[in-house]
C-alpha positions as CSV (number, residue, x, y, z in Angstrom):
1,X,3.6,163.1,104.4
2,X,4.3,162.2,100.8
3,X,4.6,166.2,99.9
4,X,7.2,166.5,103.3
5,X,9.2,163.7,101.4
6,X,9.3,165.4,98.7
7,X,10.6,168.2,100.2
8,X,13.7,166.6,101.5
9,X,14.9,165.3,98.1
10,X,14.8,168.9,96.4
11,X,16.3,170.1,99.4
12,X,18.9,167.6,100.1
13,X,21.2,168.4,96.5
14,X,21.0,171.7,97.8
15,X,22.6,170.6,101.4
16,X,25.7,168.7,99.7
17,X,26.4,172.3,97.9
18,X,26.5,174.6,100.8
19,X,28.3,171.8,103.1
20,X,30.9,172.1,99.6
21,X,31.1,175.2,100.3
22,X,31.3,175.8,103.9
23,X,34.4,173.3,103.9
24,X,36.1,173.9,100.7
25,X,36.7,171.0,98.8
26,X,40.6,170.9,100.9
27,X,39.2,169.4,103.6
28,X,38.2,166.1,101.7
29,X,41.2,166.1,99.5
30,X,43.9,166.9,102.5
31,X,46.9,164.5,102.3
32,X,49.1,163.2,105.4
33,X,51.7,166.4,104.6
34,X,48.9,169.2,104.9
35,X,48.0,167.8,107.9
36,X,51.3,167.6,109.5
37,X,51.7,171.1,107.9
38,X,49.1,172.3,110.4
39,X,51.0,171.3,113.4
40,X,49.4,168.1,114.1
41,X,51.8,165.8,115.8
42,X,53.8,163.3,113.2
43,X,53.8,159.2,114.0
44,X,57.5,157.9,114.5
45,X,59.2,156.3,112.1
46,X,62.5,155.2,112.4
47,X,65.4,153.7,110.6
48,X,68.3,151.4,112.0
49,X,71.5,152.4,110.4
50,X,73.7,149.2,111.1
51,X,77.9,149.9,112.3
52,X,80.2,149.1,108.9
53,X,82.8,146.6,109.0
54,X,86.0,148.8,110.1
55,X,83.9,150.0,113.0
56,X,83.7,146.4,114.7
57,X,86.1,146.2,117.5
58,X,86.6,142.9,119.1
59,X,89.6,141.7,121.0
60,X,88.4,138.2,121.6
61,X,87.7,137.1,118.4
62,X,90.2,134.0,118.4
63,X,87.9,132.6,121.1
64,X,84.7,132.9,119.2
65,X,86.3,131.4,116.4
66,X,87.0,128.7,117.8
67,X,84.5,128.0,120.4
68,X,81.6,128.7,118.0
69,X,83.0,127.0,115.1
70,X,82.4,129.9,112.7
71,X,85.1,132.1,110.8
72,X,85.5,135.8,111.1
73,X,83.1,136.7,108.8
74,X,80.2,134.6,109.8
75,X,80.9,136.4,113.9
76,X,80.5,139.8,112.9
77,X,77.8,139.4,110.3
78,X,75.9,137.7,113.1
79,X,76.2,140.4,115.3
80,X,75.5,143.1,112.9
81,X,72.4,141.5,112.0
82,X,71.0,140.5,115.5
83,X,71.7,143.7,117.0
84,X,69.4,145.0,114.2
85,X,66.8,142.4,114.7
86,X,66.8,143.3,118.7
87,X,66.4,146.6,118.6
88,X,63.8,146.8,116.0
89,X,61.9,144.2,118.6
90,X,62.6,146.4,121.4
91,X,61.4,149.6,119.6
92,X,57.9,148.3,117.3
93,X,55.7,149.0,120.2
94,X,56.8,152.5,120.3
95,X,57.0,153.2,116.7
96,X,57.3,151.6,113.5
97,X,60.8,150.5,112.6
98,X,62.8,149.7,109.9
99,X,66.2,148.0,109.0
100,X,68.1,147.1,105.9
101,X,67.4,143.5,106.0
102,X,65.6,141.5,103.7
103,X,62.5,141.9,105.9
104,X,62.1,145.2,104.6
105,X,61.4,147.3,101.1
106,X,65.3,149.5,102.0
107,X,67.9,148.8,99.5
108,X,71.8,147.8,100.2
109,X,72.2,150.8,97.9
110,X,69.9,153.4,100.1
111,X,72.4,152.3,102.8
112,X,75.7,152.9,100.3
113,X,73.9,156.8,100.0
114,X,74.0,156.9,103.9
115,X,77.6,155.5,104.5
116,X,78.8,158.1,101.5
117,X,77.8,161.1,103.6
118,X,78.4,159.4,106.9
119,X,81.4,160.8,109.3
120,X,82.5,159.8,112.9
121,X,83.9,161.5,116.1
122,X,84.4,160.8,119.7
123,X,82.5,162.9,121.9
124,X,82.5,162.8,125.8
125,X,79.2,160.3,127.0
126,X,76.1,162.3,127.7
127,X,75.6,162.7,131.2
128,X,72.1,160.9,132.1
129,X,69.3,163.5,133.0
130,X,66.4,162.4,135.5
131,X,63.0,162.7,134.6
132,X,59.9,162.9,137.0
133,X,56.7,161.1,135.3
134,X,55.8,164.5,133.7
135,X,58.6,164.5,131.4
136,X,60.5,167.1,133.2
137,X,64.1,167.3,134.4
138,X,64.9,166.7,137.8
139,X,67.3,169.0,139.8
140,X,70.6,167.8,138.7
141,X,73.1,165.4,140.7
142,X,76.6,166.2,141.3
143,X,78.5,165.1,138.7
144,X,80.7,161.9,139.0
145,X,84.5,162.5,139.0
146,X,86.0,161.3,136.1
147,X,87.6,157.5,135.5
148,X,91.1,157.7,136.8
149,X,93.5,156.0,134.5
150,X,95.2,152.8,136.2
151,X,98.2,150.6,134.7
152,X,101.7,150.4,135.0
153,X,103.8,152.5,132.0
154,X,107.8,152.2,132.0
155,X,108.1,150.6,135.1
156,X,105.8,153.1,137.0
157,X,102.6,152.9,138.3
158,X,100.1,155.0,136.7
159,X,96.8,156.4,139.1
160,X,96.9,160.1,138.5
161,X,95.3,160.8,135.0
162,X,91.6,161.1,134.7
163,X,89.8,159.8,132.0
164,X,86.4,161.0,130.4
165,X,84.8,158.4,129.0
166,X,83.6,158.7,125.3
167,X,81.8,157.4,122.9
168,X,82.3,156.8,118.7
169,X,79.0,160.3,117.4
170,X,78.0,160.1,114.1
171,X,77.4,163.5,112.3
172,X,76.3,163.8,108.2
173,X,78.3,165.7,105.8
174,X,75.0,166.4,103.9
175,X,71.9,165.7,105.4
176,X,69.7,165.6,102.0
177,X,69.8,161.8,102.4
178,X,67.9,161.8,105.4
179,X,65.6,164.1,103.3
180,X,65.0,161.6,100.6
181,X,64.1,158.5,102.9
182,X,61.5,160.7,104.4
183,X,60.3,161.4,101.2
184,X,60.5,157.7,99.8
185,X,60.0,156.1,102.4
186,X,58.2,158.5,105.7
187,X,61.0,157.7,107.7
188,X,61.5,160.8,109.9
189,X,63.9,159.5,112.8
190,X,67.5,157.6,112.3
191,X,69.3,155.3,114.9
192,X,73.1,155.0,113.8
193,X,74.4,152.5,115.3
194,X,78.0,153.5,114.9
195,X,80.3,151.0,116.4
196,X,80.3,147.7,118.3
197,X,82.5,146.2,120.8
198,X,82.8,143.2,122.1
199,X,86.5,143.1,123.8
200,X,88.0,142.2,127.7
201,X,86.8,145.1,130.1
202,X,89.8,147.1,131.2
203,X,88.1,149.7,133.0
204,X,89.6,148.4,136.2
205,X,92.8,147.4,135.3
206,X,93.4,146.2,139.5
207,X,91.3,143.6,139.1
208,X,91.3,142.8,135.6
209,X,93.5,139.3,136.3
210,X,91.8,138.2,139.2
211,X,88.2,138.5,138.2
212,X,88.2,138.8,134.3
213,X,85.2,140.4,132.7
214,X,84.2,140.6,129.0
215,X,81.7,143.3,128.0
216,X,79.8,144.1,125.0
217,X,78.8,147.6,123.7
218,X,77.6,149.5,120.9
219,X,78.0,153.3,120.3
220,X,74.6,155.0,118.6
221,X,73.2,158.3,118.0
222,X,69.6,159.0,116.7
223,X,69.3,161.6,114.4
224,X,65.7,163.8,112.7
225,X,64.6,163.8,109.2
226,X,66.7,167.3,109.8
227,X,70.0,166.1,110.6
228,X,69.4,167.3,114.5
229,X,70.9,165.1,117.0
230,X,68.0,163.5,119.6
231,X,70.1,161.4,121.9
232,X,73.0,159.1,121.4
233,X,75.6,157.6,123.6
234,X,77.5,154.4,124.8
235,X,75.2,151.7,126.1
236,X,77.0,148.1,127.5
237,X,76.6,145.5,129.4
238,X,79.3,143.4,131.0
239,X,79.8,139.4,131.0
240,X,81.8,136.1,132.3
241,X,85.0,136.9,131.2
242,X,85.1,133.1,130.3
243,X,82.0,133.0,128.2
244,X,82.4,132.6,124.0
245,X,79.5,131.6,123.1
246,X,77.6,133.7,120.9
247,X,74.2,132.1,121.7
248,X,74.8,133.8,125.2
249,X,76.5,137.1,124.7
250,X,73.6,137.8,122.3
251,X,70.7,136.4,124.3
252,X,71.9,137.7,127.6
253,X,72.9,141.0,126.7
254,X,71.3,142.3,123.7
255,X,67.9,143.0,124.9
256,X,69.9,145.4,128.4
257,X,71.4,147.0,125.4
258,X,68.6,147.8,123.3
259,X,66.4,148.7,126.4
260,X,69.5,151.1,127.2
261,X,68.8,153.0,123.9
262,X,65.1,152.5,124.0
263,X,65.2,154.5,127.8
264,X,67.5,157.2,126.0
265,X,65.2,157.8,123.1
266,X,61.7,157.8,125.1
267,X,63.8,160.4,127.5
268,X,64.5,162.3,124.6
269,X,61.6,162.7,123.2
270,X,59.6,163.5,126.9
271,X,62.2,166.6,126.8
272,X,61.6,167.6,123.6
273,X,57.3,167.4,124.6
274,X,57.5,169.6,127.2
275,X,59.9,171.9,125.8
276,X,58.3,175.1,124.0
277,X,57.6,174.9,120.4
278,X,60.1,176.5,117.7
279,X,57.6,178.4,115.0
């Protein structure tokens, strides 16, 4: 027994060697970026890019002034802040999120970098594809006739145009930026949110007066570490055209919102799953 014993010690140096160099000493020195290198499938990590100032459209703002007590300033950067707050509470159980507020390690100047390179456009609103629950695309409906433009311009009624809805793309003059916050930072996916509305809803201008509706909106798109649009679009949700306070427009609407743009991004990336692989 005590000679077996022996045995085993001399022997076991001998193991470690030829396990060193069966495996090469990569395989215990491999960092994150080798393995992803390989083909093994990145986490999510994405960034909220909040809308900047001259993108905040608001028709109503005299009423929230004065029914919430709060100047101009104080409104938008409240809503600028809590749409940031909701949808990183309505994305951290799909991926790991981060925003430019204090919560997180981001700088106000890593958001300067972004708005330097950052340019806008109105594109017509995706149409929404079905997907069965393997990802795929169902067979595709019959599109809806455009929005058919209603008013009343120099004296004649208007009900012939048709209107394609749009919605306020973002697209990078340079997309090395995105680059670097993957590098600093791992961030690999970006959700612009480009614009925000909160305004009167006109879209059906015949009953506009009798039952007045209010509606708040936000235009996004969600970009790779590439500069490669995922998704984007216009996501709102409609209120009492009587209600001000900002204690209900955000905590009745914000979350329909954000679940809007969660629904579009898990889409997204279902398609891009079950589409084939680019080598």
């Amino acid at each position: 027994m005590t000679r077996f014993c022996v045995f085993i010690f001399l022997l076991f140096p001998v193991l470690l060697q030829a396990q060193t160099e069966m495996f090469g000493d990569e395989k215990v020195t491999k960092t994150d970026q080798d393995v992803y290198a390989e083909g093994v499938e990145e986490e999510a990590k994405i960034l909220i890019i909040p809308f900047e100032k001259k993108l905040f459209y608001c028709d109503i703002m005299r009423d929230l002034t004065e029914v919430n007590k709060l100047t101009q300033q104080e409104i938008y950067d409240r809503l600028r802040n809590e749409i940031q707050l909701s949808l990183k509470a309505a994305l951290k159980d799909s991926m790991e999120t981060a925003t430019f507020l204090n919560t997180d390690s981001i700088t106000d100047e890593d958001l300067i970098n972004i708005y330097a390179v950052l340019g806008y456009k109105f594109v017509p609103v995706p149409v929404e594809e079905e997907v069965d629950e393997k990802g795929k695309a169902k067979k595709a409906k019959k599109k809806a006739e455009p929005k058919k433009e209603v008013g009343v311009r120099n004296g004649q009624v208007i009900a012939e145009r048709q209107v394609v809805e749009r919605y306020m793309s973002a697209y990078l003059k340079s997309h090395e930026v995105l680059n670097q916050f993957y590098v600093n930072y791992g961030i690999n996916k970006f959700l612009f949110i480009n614009q925000m509305d909160v305004k009167m809803d006109l879209t059906d201008p015949e009953t506009a007066f009798v039952d007045p509706q209010r509606l708040v909106a936000i235009h996004y798109t969600i970009m790779d570490k590439d500069g490669n649009q995922i998704s984007g679009g216009l996501a709102s949700v409609p209120f009492a055209g009587t209600e001000s306070r900002l204690n209900y427009i955000i905590g009745g609407n914000f979350y329909k919102l954000c679940a809007e743009v969660l629904g579009s991004l898990i889409a997204a990336q279902q398609k891009e799953d079950v589409s084939p692989k680019k080598k």
